[in-house]
N, C-alpha and C positions, 0 to 999 in steps of 0.2 A: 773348387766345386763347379758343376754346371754353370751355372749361374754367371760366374767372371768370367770364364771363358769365353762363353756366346758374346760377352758384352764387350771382349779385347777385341775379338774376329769383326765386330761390325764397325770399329773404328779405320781402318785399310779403305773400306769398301764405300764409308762417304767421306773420305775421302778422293778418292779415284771420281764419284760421282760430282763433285765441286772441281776437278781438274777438267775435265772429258768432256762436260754438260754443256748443255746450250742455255748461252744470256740472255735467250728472249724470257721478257717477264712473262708473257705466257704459257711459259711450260709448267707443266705438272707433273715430272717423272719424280721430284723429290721422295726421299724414303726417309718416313719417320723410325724411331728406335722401337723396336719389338721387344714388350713387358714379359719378362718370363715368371712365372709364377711356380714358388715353390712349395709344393703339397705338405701338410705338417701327416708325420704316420698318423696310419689305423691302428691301433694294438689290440689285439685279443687275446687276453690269460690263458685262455681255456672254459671250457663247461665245470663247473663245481662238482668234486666226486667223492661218493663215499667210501671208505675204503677199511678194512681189518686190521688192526696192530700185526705189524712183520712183514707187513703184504707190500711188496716190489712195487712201487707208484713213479707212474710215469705223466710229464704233462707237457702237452704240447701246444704253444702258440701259435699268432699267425700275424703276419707283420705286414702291411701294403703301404709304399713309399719308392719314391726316385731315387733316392738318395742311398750314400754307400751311409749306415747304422752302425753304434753299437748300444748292443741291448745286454739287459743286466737284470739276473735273478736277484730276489732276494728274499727273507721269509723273517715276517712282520708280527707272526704271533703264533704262541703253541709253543712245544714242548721243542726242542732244537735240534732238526736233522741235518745231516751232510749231503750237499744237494753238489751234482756232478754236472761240468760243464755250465758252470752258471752266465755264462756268455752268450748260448745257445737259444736258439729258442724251442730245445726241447731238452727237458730237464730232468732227470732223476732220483731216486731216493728210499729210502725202506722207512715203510711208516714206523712209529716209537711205538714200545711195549708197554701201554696204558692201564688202567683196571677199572677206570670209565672213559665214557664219550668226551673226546677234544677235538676243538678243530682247527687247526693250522689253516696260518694264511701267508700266501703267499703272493709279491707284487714284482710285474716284469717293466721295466722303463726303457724308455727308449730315446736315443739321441741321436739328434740325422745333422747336427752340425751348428745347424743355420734353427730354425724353428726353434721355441720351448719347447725344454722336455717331456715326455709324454709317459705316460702307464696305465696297469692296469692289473687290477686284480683277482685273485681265485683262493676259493676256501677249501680245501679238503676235510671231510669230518672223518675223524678216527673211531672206529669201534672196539671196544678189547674184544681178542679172540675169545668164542665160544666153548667156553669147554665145559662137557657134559660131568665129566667124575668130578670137580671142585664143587659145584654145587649142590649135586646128587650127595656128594660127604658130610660136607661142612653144614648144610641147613637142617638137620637131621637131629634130634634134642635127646641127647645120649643121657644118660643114665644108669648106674650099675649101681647106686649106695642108697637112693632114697625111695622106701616105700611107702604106698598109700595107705595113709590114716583111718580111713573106711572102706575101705575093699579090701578082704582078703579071698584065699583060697583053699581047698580042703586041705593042700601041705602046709599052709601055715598064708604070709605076709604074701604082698606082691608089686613087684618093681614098678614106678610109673614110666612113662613116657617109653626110649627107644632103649635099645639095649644093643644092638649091634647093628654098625651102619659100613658096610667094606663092598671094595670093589673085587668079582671073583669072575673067574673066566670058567664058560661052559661049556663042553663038547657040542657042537650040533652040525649033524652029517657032515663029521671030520670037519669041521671048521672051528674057529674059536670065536667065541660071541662072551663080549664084555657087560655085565649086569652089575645097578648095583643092588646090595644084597641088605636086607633087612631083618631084622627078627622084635616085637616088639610083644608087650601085652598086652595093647589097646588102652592101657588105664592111663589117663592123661594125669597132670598135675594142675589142675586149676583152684586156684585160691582166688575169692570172687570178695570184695571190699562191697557189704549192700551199701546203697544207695537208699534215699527217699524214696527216689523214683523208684527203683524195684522193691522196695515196700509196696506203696500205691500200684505199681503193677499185676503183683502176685495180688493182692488184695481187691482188685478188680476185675479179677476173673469171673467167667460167666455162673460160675458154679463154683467159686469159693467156698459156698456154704459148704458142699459135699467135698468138697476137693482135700479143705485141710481140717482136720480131728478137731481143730476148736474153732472152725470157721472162716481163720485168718494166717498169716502164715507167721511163725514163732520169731522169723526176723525181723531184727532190729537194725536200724541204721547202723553205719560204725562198725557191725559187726566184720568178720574175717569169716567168711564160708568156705571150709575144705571139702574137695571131689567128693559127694556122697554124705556130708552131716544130715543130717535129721532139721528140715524148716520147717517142719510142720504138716505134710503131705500124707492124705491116706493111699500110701506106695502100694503097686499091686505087691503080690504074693509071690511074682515069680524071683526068685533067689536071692531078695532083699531080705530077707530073714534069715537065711544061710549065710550070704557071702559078705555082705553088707548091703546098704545105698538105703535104708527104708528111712522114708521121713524127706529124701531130698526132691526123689520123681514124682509126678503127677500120677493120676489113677492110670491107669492103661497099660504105659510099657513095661518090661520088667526092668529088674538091675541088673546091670554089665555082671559081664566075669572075667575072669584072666583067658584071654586069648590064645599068648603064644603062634604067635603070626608070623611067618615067614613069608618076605615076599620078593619078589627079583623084579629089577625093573630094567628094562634096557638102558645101556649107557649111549648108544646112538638109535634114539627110535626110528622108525620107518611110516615115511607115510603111505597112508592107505589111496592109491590113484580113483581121482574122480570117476574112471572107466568102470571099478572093482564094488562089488557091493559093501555099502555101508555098514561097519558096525555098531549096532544101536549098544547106547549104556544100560545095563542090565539092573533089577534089584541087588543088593546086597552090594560088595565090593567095590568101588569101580577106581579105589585109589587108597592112599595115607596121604593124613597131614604129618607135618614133622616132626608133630608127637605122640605117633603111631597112632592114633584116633584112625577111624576107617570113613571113606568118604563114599557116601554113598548120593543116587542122583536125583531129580526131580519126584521118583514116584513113590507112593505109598503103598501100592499094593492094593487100591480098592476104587471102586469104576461105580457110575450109577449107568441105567441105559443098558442092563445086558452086556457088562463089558464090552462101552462106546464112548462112554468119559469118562478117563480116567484123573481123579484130584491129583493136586499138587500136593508133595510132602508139606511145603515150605506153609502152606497157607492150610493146607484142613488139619495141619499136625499142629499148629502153633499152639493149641495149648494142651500139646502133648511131650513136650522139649523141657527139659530143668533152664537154672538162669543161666546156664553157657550154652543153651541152644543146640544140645544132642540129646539123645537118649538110645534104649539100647532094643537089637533085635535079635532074638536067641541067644540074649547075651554079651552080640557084639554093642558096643558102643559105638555112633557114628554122627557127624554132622552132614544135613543135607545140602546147609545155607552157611553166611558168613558167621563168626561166632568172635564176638569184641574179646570174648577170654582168648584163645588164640592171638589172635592182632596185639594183646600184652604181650602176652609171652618173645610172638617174633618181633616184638619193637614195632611196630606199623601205628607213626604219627599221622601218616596223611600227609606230613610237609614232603613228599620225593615219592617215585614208584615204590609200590607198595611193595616187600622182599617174600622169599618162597612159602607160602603157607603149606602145599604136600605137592605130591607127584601124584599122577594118571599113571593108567595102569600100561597105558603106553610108552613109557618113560618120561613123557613132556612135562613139564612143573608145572604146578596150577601158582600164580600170584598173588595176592592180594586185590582187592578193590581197585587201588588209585593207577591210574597209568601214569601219572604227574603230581606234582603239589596240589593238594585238594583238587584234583582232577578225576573224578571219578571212570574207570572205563566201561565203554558202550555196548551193554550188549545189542547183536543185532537180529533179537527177537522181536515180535511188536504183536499187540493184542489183536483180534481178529474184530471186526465190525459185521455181525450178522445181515444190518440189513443192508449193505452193500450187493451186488450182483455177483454171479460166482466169478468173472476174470480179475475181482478187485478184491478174491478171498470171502466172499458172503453168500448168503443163501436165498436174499433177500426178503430176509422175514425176522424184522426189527423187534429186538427182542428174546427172539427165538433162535435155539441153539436145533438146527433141524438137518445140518449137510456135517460134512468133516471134508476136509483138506483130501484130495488123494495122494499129495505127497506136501506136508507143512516145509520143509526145504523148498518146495519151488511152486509157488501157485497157480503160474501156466497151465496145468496139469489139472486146472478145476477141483469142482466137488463131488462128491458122491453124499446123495440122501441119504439117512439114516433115521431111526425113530429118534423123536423125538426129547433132548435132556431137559434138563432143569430149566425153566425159564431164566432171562439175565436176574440174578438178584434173590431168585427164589432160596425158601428157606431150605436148607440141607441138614443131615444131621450127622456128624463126624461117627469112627468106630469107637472114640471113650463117650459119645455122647452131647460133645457139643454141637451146639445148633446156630450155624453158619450159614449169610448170605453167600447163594453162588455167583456172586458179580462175576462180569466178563474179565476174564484171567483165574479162574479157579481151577479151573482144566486144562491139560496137558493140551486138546483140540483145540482150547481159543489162543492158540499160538501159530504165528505162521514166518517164514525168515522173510526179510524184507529188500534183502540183498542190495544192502549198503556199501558204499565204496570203504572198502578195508584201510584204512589210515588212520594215524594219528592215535585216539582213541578208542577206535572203532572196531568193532570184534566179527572176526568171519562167523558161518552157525555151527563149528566146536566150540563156540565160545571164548576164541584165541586168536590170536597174530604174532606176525614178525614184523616190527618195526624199525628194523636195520640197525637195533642199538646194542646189542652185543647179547642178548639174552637167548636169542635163536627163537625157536617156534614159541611159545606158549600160553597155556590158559588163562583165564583171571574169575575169579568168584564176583560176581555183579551185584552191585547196590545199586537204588534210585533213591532219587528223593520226593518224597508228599510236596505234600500242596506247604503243610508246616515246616518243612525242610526236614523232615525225618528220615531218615537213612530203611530205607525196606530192600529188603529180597528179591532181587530181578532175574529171572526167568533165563536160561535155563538153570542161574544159580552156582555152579560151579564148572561142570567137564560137559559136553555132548551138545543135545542129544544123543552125537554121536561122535566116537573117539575118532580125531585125528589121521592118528598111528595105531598100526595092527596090534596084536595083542599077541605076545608070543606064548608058546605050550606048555609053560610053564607060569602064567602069568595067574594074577589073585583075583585077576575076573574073567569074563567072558562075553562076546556080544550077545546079543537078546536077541528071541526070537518073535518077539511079539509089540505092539504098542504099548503093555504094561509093563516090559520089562524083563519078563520072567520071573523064576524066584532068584534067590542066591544061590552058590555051588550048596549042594547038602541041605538042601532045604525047601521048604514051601514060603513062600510070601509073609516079608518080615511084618511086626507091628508098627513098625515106622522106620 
């Protein structure tokens, strides 16, 4: 090593200087021995990286030392790749074919001779690759032998849930475009165990008295409720006497019918560039759950103000919803909010990311609630504060609902006056009747995006992220919690305001041309 070297060479040298030298005690040419100091390495792993199952990974070190090294890969935890060159300090390797998130760790050491050994380490996290047709298939609640118990049709019975879920390819301007392909009835399979609580709920309705034929509703604890039995409800008229459902809806909406729903969804959606005009989510359509239920979005279809505020489904419908929380509009059946029947059926404990409840009609999957174990995800909508100034989204008139957003995505962009809505809190009267505080978040205008950094739990304003863990783009239906820890309906609720991904021409919705929505295809403005 350096080191003995220097230290042999300087023995000759005083030598010579104790032969040559002058005996006067006076002199001071003496030469002391010179201390060499030897550096212990620097070692740097590398930057931590995230990386795809199959994906070619490469990692590069960085070594600073005098001294001739040898340095030595090695890999400490994870699933066991063949790493090339492990002497090097830059290393290779194909990441392993995972079906969730791992993360391999890897440590480089280093040895210069003289010095203790030194290292240091890097994590690499694995993703499973993204693939759109496994999920698109597989989360999909097939069906072909069991019919529902109270919904039929003029031919007779009718299938629940999905009935064909396949991958088909479509001509478009000579090209081949991958869809997956749907066909359902809309009639879900829910079988609802009452509760206490949803005794005391149904029973404390604001209009109980008119709601149910004997004032109260005919369930009973214990009981097993299937799609459409009779709990007591004076169901409207529309095709609950024909087809089935009377006795289970509230007064208002009608009863579902058999659909027959085809729908195609892109297997690689496309996003719609921030440059390109938005598309709003429309009334009617704007997705499937994966039990062909149709998912429709925040609006109801009815405004106070002159068509200036328009209600929330989620909050002026609520007691217009059976106990799974849909009901139906010219017959379609649909959820606008989360629905704990659903969350059975797809297994959704809340202990882990919550798994696919349906797709958008862009192809992206909408999730569940949870981003993590009891972790619920964020949306990043936030209620508006009137008496705020207008660069802070307010109009400054506490209380008063008297400006609207000119663009609720971006606030910058101020307000515009408007006449005047509901006071905060003033009483409202829903379309079955009921009479409703408008507290601040009743309306689609007391929303504005707040433009929160996208991580972790946190939702762009589609309502969606990519958080690098293998699931690619998508949705998630939002929950909050009260004050009591109760789990409510968070804004925008499921897909939007506005879709992601474009909507192809053959798709089962369409953007909106308005702040209500529009109607449906083939229609005017649902009952819910």
């Amino acid at each position: 090593m350096k080191k003995s070297m220097l230290m042999l060479a300087l023995i000759p040298m005083l030598g010579l200087t104790a032969c040559g030298g002058s005996d006067s005690s006076d002199s001071d040419d003496s030469t002391a021995p010179v201390e060499i100091i030897n550096e212990v390495p620097v070692v740097n792993a590398g930057a931590d990286q995230t990386v795809t199952s199959a994906q070619e990974v490469t990692i590069t070190a960085s070594i600073s030392d005098d001294d001739e090294i040898v340095a030595t890969w090695s890999q400490t935890a994870g699933t066991t790749v063949t790493i090339t060159q492990v002497d090097s300090t830059t290393i290779t390797f194909t990441a392993p074919e995972l079906e969730s998130q791992e993360v391999l760790t890897f440590e480089l050491t280093v040895d210069d001779g003289t010095n203790a050994v030194v290292s240091d380490s890097i994590e690499i996290t694995v993703n499973p690759q993204t693939t759109t047709t496994v999920p698109s298939l597989s989360s999909w609640i097939i069906n072909n032998e069991l019919s529902s118990e109270k919904i039929s049709s003029t031919s007779g019975s009718v299938l629940v849930n999905v009935q064909v879920a396949e991958m088909v390819t479509v001509v478009e301007d000579s090209v081949d475009v991958e869809y997956a392909y749907v066909e359902t009835t809309g009639i879900p399979k829910y079988d609802v165990t009452i509760t206490e609580s949803i005794v005391e709920q149904l029973n404390q309705r604001p209009k109980a008295a008119t709601d149910f034929s004997s004032g109260s509703t005919s369930a009973v604890a214990g009981q097993v409720v299937t799609f459409g039995e009779d709990i007591g409800y004076n169901s409207s008229t529309e095709n609950c006497l024909d087809t089935g459902g009377d006795g289970y809806w509230p007064p208002g909406p009608g009863c579902p019918t058999e659909q027959t729903t085809q729908a195609y969804f892109p297997a690689e959606p496309t996003v719609i560039d921030e440059t390109e005009e938005a598309c709003e989510t429309g009334l009617g359509k704007i997705g499937l759950m994966v039990n062909g239920t149709s998912i429709y979005n925040w609006g109801d279809g009815m405004s106070e103000g002159n068509n200036v505020w328009y209600s929330l489904a989620p909050v002026a419908e609520q007691y217009d919803v059976d106990i799974c929380g849909g009901h139906a509009a010219q017959g379609d059946y649909h959820h606008h909010f989360y629905t704990s029947c659903l969350a059975t059926l797809v297994g959704d404990s809340s202990d882990a990311h919550s798994p696919i409840y349906g797709f958008a009609a862009d192809g992206y999957p909408l999730y569940g609630p949870y981003e993590s174990a009891n972790t619920l995800a964020v949306s990043g909508w936030k209620i508006r504060d009137y008496g705020l100034d207008a660069s802070e989204g307010g109009c400054s008139t506490e209380g008063e609902r008297s400006c609207i957003l000119v663009d609720p995505a971006d606030i910058s962009q101020g307000v515009e006056t408007v006449a005047n809505g509901p006071a905060i809190g003033e009483s409202v009267t829903t379309l079955s009747g009921n009479v409703l505080a408008a507290d601040d978040g009743y309306f689609y205008e007391d929303y504005y995006y707040a433009n929160e950094t996208v991580t972790g739990a946190q939702l762009d304003k589609h309502n969606g992220h990519d958080t690098n863990d293998g699931k690619g783009y998508h949705y998630h239906i939002t929950l909050t919690q009260d004050a009591d820890g109760t789990l409510i309906p968070a804004y925008p609720y499921t897909i939007g305001p506005d879709f992601k991904g474009e909507l192809a021409t053959n798709s089962i919705s369409q953007c909106a041309t308005s702040a209500a929505g529009g109607g449906p295809p083939g229609g005017g403005p649902p009952n819910g």
